[in-house]
C-alpha positions in Angstrom: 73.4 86.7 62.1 72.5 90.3 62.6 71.0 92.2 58.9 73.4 94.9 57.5 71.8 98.3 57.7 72.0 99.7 54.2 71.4 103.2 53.6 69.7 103.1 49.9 68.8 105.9 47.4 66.2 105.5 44.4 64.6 107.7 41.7 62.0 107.5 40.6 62.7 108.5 36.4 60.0 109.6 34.9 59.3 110.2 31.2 57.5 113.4 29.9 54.8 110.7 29.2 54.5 109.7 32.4 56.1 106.3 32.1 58.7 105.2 34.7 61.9 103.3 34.4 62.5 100.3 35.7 65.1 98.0 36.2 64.7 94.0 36.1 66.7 92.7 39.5 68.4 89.1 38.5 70.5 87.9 40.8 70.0 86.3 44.2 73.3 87.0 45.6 76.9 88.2 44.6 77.9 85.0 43.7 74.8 83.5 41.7 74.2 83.2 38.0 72.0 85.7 37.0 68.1 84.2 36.6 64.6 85.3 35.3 63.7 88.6 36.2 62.9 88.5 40.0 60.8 91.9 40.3 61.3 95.6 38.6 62.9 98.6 40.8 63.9 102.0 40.1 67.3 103.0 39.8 69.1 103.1 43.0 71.6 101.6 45.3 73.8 101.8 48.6 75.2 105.3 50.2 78.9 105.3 50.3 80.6 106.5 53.0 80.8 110.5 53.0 77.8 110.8 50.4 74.3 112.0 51.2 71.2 110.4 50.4 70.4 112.5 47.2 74.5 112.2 46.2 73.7 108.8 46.0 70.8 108.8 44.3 72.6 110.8 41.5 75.4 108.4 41.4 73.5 105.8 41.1 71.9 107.4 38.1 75.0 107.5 36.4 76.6 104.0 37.2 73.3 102.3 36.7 71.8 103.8 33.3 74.5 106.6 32.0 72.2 109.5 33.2 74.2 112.4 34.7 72.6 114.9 36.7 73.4 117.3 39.9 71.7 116.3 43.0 70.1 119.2 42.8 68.0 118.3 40.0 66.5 115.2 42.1 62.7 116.3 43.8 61.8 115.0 46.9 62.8 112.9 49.2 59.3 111.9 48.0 59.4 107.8 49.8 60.6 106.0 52.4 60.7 102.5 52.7 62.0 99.8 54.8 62.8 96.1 53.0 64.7 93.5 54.9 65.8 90.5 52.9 68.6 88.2 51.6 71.5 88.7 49.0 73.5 85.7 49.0 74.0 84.8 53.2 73.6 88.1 54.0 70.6 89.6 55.4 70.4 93.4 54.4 68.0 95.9 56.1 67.7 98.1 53.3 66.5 101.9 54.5 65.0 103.2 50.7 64.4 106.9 50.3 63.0 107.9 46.7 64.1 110.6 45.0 62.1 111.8 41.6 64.1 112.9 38.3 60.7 114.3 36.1 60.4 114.7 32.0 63.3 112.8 31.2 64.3 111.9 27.7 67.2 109.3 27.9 68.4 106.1 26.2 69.8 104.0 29.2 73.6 103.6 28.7 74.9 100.6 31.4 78.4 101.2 30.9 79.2 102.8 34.1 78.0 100.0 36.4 80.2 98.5 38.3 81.4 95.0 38.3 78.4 93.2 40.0 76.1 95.5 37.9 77.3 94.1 35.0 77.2 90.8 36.5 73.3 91.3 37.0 73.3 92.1 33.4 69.4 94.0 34.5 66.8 94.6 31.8 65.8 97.8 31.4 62.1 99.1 30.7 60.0 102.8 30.9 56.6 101.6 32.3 53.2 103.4 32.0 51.5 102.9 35.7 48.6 101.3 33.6 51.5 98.5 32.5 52.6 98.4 36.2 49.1 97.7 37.3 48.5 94.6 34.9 51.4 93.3 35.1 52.0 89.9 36.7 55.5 90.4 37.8 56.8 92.1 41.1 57.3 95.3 41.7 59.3 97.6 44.4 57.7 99.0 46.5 54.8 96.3 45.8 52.4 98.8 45.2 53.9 101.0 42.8 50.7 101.1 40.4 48.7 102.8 43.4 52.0 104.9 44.7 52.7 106.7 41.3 49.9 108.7 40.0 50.4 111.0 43.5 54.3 111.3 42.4 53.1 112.1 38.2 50.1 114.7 39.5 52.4 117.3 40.4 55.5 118.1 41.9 55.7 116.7 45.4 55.1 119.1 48.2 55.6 118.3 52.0 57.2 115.6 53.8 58.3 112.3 52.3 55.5 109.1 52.5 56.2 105.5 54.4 55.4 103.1 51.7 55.0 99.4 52.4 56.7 96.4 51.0 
């Protein structure tokens, strides 16, 4: 079976504290019962047809924790990262690029996620990268503790990083 190529747009939200929120993926597939957390990943999902990456990344926003912003308000593309895996039988090839969203004050509202969002049901959670780095869950990308304090020093200038796993 050939891997669906999945164009994916994240953002990284960060707190004027410096703390990052993530979200706790549950499910295994579109068909499964969500489960323990499985590992913590920004906000973020699949481009639809028509939409450009940082569109995406600003719908996603909204659907996934009820913060509206313009595209325009995203910094970056600041990562890219390549992640092929299973959802249920499918294999996806997901093609992540990271956005950043900085000093953000927000209380994460779900109610615009759609229906297998809700069936996820994903914890929410703003992380400090000292929580990230002692934590003994997983994390994506897997090195997020080393990957952040470039993204929190400043505003990102120049071409967008390949990060691993």
């Amino acid at each position: 079976m050939t891997a669906w190529v999945r164009p994916t747009a994240r953002v990284l939200v960060l707190s004027p504290e410096g703390r990052v929120l993530l979200l706790g993926a549950r499910l295994t597939g579109p068909d499964a019962v969500p489960g323990d957390v499985l590992f913590w990943a920004t906000p973020g999902g699949g481009v639809e047809e028509g939409e450009s990456l940082r569109e995406a990344a600003a719908r996603e926003l909204a659907e996934e924790v009820g913060l509206v912003v313009p595209p325009s308000a995203l910094e970056g593309p600041v990562w890219l990262r390549r992640h092929v895996g299973r959802f249920g039988d499918q294999e996806i090839d997901s093609r992540e690029t990271f956005f950043v969203l900085r000093d953000v004050e927000h209380v994460v509202d779900p109610g615009a996620r759609t229906e297998l969002e809700v069936l996820a049901d994903e914890p929410h959670r703003w992380w400090s990268v000292e929580e990230v780095a002692g934590a003994a869950v997983p994390f994506a990308p897997t090195d997020l503790a080393d990957l952040l304090p470039d993204v929190l020093a400043a505003p990102w200038a120049g071409p967008p990083r390949v990060v691993a796993g």
